[in-house]
C-alpha positions as CSV (number, residue, x, y, z in Angstrom):
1,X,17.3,-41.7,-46.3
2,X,15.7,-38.8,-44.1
3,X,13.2,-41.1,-42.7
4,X,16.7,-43.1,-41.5
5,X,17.6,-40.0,-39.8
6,X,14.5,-39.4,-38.4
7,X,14.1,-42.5,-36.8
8,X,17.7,-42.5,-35.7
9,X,17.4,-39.3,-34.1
10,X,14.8,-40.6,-32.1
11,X,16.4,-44.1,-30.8
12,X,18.9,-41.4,-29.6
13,X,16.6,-38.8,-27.7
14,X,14.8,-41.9,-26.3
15,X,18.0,-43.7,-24.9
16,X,19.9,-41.1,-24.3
17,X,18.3,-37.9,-23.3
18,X,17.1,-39.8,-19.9
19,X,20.9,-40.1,-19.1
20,X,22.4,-36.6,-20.0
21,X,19.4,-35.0,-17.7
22,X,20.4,-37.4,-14.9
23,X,18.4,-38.8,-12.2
24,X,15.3,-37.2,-10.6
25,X,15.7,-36.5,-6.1
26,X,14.1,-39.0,-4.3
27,X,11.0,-37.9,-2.9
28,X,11.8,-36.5,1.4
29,X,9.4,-39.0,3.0
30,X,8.8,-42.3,2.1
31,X,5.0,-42.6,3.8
32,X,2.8,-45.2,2.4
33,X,-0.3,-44.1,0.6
34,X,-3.4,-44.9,3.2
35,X,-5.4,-45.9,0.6
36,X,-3.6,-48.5,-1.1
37,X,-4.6,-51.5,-1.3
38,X,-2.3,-54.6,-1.6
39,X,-2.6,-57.3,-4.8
40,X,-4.7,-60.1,-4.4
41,X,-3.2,-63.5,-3.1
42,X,-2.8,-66.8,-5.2
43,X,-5.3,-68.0,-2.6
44,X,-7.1,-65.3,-2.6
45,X,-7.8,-65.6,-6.3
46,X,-8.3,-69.4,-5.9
47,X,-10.9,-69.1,-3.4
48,X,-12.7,-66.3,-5.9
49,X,-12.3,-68.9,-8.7
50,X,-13.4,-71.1,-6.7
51,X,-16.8,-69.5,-5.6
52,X,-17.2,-68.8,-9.3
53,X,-17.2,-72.0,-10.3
54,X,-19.6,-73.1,-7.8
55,X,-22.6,-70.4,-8.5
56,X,-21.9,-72.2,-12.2
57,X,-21.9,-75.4,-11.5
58,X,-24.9,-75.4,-9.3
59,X,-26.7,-73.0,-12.1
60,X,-26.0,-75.7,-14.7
61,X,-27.5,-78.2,-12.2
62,X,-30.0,-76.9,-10.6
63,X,-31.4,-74.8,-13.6
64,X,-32.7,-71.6,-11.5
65,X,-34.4,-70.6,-14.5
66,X,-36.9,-73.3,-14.8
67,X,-37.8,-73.4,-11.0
68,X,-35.8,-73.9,-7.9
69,X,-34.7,-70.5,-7.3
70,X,-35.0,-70.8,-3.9
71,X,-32.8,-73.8,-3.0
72,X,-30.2,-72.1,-6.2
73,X,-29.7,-68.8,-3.8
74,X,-29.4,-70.9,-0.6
75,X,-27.0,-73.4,-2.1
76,X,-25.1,-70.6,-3.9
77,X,-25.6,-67.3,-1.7
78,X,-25.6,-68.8,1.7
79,X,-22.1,-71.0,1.5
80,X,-20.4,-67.8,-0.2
81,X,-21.7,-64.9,2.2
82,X,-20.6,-66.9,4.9
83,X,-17.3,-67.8,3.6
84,X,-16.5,-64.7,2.7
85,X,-18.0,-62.5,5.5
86,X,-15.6,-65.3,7.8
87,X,-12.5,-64.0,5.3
88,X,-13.3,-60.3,5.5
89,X,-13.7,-60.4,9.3
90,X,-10.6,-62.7,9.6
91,X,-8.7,-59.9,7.8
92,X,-10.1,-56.9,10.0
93,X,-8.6,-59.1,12.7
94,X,-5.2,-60.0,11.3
95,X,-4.9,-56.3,10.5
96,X,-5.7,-54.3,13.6
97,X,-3.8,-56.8,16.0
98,X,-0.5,-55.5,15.2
């Protein structure tokens, strides 16, 4: 029966304590934190699943391992630098226009 009690008790500090002490102030300025940055995208993630999936698929094809290695790394390295560099310098642009 105490351990009812017990756990009673604290259903009620957790649900109702919050309301009896009331709300906090909001904070006086509302400034953005410089260093945040935002979520990734859906396409953003799609494009990073997709340049996953194509290091692995030309690994599994090409087979670095057993030879190749240079055709593997510019198949694989060259497409994803240059894709990406083009995505990150696309951003620098979109975000300094304003």
């Amino acid at each position: 029966m105490q351990e009812i009690l017990v756990v009673a008790a604290i259903a009620v500090a957790i649900f109702f304590l919050p309301r009896l002490l009331g709300r906090k102030p909001a904070p006086e300025s509302m400034r953005p934190d410089p260093h945040f940055t935002p979520p990734l995208t859906g396409r953003i993630r799609l494009a990073i699943l997709i340049t996953v999936l194509w290091v692995a698929g030309l690994a599994a094809l090409l087979k670095p391992w057993e030879g190749n290695k240079f055709l593997f790394i510019c198949l694989t390295l060259g497409p994803s630098l240059l894709i990406w560099g083009g995505v990150w310098v696309w951003f620098g642009f979109k975000k300094y226009r304003r």
